[in-house]
C-alpha positions in Angstrom: 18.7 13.2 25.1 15.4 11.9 23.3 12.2 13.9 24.9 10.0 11.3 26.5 6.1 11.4 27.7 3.9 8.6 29.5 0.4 8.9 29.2 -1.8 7.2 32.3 -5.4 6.2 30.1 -7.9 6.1 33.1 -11.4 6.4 31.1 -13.3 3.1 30.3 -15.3 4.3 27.8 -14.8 5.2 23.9 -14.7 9.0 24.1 -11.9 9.0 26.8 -9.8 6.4 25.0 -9.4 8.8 22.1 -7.5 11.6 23.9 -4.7 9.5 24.8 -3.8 8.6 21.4 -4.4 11.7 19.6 -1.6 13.4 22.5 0.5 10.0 21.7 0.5 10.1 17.7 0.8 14.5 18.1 3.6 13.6 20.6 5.7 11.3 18.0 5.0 13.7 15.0 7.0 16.1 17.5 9.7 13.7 18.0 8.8 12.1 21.2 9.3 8.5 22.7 5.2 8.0 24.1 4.3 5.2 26.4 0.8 4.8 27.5 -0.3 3.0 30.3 -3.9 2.0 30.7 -5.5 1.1 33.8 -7.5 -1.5 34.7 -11.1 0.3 34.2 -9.5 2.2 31.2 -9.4 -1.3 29.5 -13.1 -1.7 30.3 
């Protein structure tokens, strides 16, 4: 069974978008299946 993680993105502003994807592209070099959601103000 593949190890999966979901990531909720929640900041709107540069320096909390960043986070997300280094824990997403970390994730994968581990071998993980990432999703990440972003909410409405984290697409601000």
């Amino acid at each position: 069974m593949a190890k999966k993680l979901a990531i909720i993105a929640s900041k709107g502003t540069l320096d909390g978008a960043y986070p997300p994807f280094l824990l997403a592209s970390t994730a994968v070099a581990l071998g993980f299946e990432v999703k990440i959601f972003f909410t409405f103000y984290g697409l601000q």
